[in-house]
N, C-alpha and C positions, 0 to 999 in steps of 0.2 A: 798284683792287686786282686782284690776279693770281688769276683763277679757277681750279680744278679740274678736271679731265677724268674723273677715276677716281680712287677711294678701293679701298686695300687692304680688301678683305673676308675672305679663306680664312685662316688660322691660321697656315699659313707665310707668307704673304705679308704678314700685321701682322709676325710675329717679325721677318722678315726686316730689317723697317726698324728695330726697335726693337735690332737687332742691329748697324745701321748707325750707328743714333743714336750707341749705347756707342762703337762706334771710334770717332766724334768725341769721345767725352769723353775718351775714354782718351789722344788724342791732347793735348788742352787741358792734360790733365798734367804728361805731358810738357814742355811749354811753360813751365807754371808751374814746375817743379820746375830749368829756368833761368832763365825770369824771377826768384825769390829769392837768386840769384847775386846778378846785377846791381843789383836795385831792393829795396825793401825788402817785409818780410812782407808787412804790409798791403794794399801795391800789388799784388803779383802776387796775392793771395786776391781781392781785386776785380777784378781782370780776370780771374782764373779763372773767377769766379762770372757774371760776365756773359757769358765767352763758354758756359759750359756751359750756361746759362739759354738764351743764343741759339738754341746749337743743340737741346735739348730741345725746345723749344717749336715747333721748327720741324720736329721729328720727328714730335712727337702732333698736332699743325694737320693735318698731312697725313693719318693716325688717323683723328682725327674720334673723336665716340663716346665711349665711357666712359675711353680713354685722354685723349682733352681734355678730359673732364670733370674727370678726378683734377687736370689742373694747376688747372680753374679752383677747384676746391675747395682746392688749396694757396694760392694766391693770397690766401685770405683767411686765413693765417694771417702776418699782420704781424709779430707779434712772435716770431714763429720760426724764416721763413724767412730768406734774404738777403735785400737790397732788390733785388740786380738778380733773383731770382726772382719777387718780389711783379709787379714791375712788367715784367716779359715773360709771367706767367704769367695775369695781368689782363686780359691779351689775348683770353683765352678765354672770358671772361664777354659779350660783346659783339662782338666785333671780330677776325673769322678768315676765311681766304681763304673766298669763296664758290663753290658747284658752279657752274659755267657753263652759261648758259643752254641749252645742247643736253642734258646731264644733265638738270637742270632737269626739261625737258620727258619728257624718257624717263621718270625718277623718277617724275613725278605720274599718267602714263598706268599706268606699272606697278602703282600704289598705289591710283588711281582705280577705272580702265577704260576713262576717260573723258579726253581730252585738254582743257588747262585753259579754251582759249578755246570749249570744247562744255561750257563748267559756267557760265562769268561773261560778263560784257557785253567786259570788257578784263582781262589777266592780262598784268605786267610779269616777264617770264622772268630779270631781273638782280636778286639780290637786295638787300635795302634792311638787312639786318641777318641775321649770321653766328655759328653759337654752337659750342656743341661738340656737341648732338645733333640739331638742324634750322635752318633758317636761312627766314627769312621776305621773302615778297613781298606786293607791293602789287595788291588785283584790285579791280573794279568791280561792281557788281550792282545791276540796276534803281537808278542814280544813287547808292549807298550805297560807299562806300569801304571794304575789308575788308581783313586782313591773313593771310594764308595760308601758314601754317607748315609746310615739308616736311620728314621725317624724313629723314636722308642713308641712303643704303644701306645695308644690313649690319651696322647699328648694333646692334641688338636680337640678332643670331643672336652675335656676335663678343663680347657683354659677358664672358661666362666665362673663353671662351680671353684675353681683355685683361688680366682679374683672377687669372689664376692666372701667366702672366708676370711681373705686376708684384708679384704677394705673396711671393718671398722677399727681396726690395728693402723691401719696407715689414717686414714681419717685424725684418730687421736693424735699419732707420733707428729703431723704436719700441721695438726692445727686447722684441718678443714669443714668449714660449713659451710650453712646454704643450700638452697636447693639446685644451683646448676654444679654443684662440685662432681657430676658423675658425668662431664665432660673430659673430666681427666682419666674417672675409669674407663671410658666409652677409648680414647685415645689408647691406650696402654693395650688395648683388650683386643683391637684391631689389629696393631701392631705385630701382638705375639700371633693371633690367626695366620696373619702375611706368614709369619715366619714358620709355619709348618705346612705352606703351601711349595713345597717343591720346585712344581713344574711354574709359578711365579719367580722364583726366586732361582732358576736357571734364564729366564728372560730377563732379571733383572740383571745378573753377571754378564752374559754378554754383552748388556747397552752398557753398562759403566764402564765394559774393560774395553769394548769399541771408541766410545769418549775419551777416554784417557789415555790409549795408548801410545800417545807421542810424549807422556810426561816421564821426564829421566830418569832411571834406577828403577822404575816399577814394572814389576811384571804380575799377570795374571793367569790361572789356567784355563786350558780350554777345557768346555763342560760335553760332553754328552746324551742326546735326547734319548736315542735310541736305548742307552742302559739306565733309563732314569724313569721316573714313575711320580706320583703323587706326593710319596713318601720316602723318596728312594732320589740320591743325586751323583751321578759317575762323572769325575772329573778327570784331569791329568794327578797323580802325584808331585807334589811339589819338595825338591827338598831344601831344606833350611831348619834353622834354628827359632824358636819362637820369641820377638823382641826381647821378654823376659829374662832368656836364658844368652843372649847375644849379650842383652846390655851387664848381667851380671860378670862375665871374664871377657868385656874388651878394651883392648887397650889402645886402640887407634880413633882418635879423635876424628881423622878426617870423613873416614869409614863411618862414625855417628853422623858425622854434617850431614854428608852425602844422603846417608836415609833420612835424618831428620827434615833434611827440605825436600825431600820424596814424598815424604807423607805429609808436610804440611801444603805443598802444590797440588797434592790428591785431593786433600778435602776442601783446600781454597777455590781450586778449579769445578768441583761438585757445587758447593755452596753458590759460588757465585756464575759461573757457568750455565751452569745446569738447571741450577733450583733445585736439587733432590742431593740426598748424602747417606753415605753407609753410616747408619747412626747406631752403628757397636764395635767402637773403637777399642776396643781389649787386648792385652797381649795374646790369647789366644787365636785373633784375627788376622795377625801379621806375623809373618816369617822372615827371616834375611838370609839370603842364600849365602854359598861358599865365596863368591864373589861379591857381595855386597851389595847386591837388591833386594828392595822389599818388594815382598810377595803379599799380593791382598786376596785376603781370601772370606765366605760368607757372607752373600748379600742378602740376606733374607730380610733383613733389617733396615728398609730407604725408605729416611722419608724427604717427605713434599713442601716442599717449602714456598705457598702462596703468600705474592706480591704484598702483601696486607700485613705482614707479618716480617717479611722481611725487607722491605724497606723503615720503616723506624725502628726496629731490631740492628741495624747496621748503621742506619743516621745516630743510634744512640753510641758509635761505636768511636764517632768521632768528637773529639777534645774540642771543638766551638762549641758544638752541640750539648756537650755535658753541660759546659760552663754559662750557657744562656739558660736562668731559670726558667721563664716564662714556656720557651721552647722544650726545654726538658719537660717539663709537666703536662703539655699536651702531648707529648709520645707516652708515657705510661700512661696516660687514660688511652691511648691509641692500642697500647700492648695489652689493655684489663689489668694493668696493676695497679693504679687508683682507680675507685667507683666514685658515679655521681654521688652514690649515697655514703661514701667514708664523713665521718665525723671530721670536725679539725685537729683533734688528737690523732688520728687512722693519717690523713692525709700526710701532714708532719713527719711523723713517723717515717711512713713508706717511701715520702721522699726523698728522706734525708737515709735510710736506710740504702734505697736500691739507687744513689747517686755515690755514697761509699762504696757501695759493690761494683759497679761500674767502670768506676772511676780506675780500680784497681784492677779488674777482671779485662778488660781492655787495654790495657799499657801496648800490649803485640801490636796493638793495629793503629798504635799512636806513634809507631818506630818503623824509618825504612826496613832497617835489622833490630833482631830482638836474640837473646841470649836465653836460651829455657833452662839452661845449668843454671841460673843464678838461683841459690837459693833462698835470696832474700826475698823474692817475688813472692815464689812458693810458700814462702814462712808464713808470708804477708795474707796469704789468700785460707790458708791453715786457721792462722791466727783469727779471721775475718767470721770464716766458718763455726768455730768454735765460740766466740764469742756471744754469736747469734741465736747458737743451740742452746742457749745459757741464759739468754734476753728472757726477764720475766714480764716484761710489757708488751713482746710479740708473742707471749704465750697467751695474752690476755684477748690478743684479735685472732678477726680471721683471715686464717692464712690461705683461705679460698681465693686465689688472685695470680691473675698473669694467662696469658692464652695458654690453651691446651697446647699449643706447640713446643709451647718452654720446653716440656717435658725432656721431648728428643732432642732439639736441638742443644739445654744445657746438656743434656746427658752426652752428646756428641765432643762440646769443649771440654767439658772437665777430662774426658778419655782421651783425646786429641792432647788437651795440656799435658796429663801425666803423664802420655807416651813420650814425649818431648822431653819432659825431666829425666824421665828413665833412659833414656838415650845419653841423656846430660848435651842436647845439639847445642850449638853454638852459633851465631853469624848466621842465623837463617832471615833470609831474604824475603820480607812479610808478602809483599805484590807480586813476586816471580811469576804467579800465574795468569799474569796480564799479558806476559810476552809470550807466554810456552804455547 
């Protein structure tokens, strides 16, 4: 794969390309709008989509940072986006050009002090796996095989300027006004700081893999202070297969259960345990080893889940509850997603809206056992999502609504769900994490 030399870091220098990108879209339109002469709708909307997806993708790769971040967080939205975005934007969860080895080495001196072969026995300057905020290599130490994750430059100073760019692009696409809507960006913006804080998100690894580690099939690695730095994170090397590439050639069902109630006991025992959850649930995140464990890996990303939030978040989770109107509509004013001031068109709407959503999005936690192969669920929730992308009277409101926590915590089930599907698990046992 083709390495990097230099990533844009100064504020012009990101716009600049992200200004670049657009004339490629703007071009693709173009294109499309005679490609529908000739070919039919359908066709030219999918080669639109592909090549816009192409070249986007290939605009924030170069980014790096919270602009790849935002694709790989789109990516996991299946049943919203296109498919040629899912699956060029997928890219970003694992698999993005790497900095090259002479970077590399500059990067870890400047973030060190210390140049990497004056810290380890051997340190592989090519990296072995590429993301959107660091990309990792392979080092040695007294005979122990470690994995050392380097922060790409510029990532941490540029998160703002990337996020106020891209927020009146997401403002339109979602439909958001008002003046408190920059609670969602203020949410999003902290989030990704966490996550180029290093030496946080080595404290964060050890409490969750201390918590957790009596729950079955899951293993974690152990981190290192001492090779670790701001920007800089030395762990154990783990080996395994990334979900992805497990669930594409296997053929043992029981081998899916076993992880898929691994990981669904991981994040039910976070959630409800804990009150905090690894909220980037990506294939890129988990591993299954040779024997059948899943391996959780990158906590940079937990968040917090106060009482306020997650108590009618979760009373709304339960089937009396849906089905008591009166009840139901005092929790979405409890969640922010009716206002006192919605019209009775708005109110209508939202309730009858996020009571369909609900009502479906929840079936897991309305079942001792629940089946995530079944693909009528998933059709259903597909089907739900599309529909809605398409609703011309939600286009008409504002879609400024719901606590800023939505944010991470939908973004944690919809990731959690897919993982689930992608496994195709079966027979997983909703409460097990009540006993474990």
């Amino acid at each position: 794969m083709k390495t990097i030399d230099k990533i844009p870091v100064t504020k012009i220098q990101r716009a600049t390309k992200l200004v670049s990108t657009g004339a490629k879209v703007g071009v693709n339109y173009l294109k499309y709008y005679g490609d529908k002469i000739i070919n039919t709708e359908d066709e030219a909307k999918e080669r639109l989509n592909k090549n816009n997806a192409e070249d986007i993708y290939d605009g924030l790769k170069q980014l790096k940072g919270s602009a790849l971040k935002v694709a790989q967080m789109l990516s996991m939205e299946k049943s919203i986006l296109p498919q040629a975005y899912v699956e060029k934007f997928s890219l970003a969860q694992f698999s993005v050009p790497p900095l090259s080895p002479p970077l590399v080495l500059k990067t870890f001196k400047k973030y060190f002090g210390k140049a990497p072969n004056d810290l380890f026995d051997s340190f592989n300057s090519t990296s072995v796996n590429a993301a959107s905020i660091g990309q990792v290599h392979i080092a040695v130490k007294d005979g122990k095989k470690l994995a050392v994750k380097i922060q790409y430059p510029g990532v941490a100073q540029s998160i703002a300027s990337d996020l106020a760019m891209v927020k009146p692009i997401a403002m339109s696409m979602f439909n958001i006004k008002g003046k408190d809507s920059d609670k969602y960006f203020k949410e999003v913006e902290g989030k990704l700081l966490e996550e180029t804080n290093y030496r946080l998100e080595i404290n964060q690894s050890k409490e969750i893999a201390s918590a957790c580690s009596h729950i079955s099939n899951l293993l974690f690695p152990n981190y290192y202070e001492e090779y670790s730095s701001d920007r800089i994170i030395t762990m154990d090397y783990m080996e395994g297969k990334h979900i992805s590439e497990f669930t594409t050639h296997n053929q043992d069902q029981d081998k899916a259960n076993n992880i898929g109630q691994a990981l669904w006991d991981f994040y039910m025992f976070q959630i409800h345990k804990l009150k905090k959850v690894h909220a980037d649930p990506h294939p890129g995140n988990f591993l299954v080893s040779e024997n059948g464990k899943l391996i959780a890996l990158d906590f940079g990303c937990i968040k917090f889940i106060p009482d306020e939030f997650y108590i009618p978040y979760f009373e709304l989770a339960e089937a009396k509850n849906l089905n008591n109107p009166d009840y139901f509509v005092a929790k979405l004013y409890e969640l922010e997603i009716l206002k006192t001031d919605d019209s009775n068109e708005e109110l209508d709407f939202f309730t009858s809206m996020f009571h369909e959503l609900l009502s479906l999005f929840t079936q897991p936690f309305q079942n001792e056992y629940f089946d995530f192969s079944n693909p009528e669920f998933f059709g259903k929730i597909a089907e739900l999502g599309e529909r809605y992308s398409k609703n011309t009277d939600l286009r008409k409101m504002n879609g400024n609504r719901g606590s800023k926590h939505f944010i991470y915590m939908n973004r944690t089930f919809f990731g959690l769900y897919n993982l689930m599907f992608d496994l195709k698990a079966q027979n997983i046992k909703i409460n097990n994490y009540k006993s474990i």
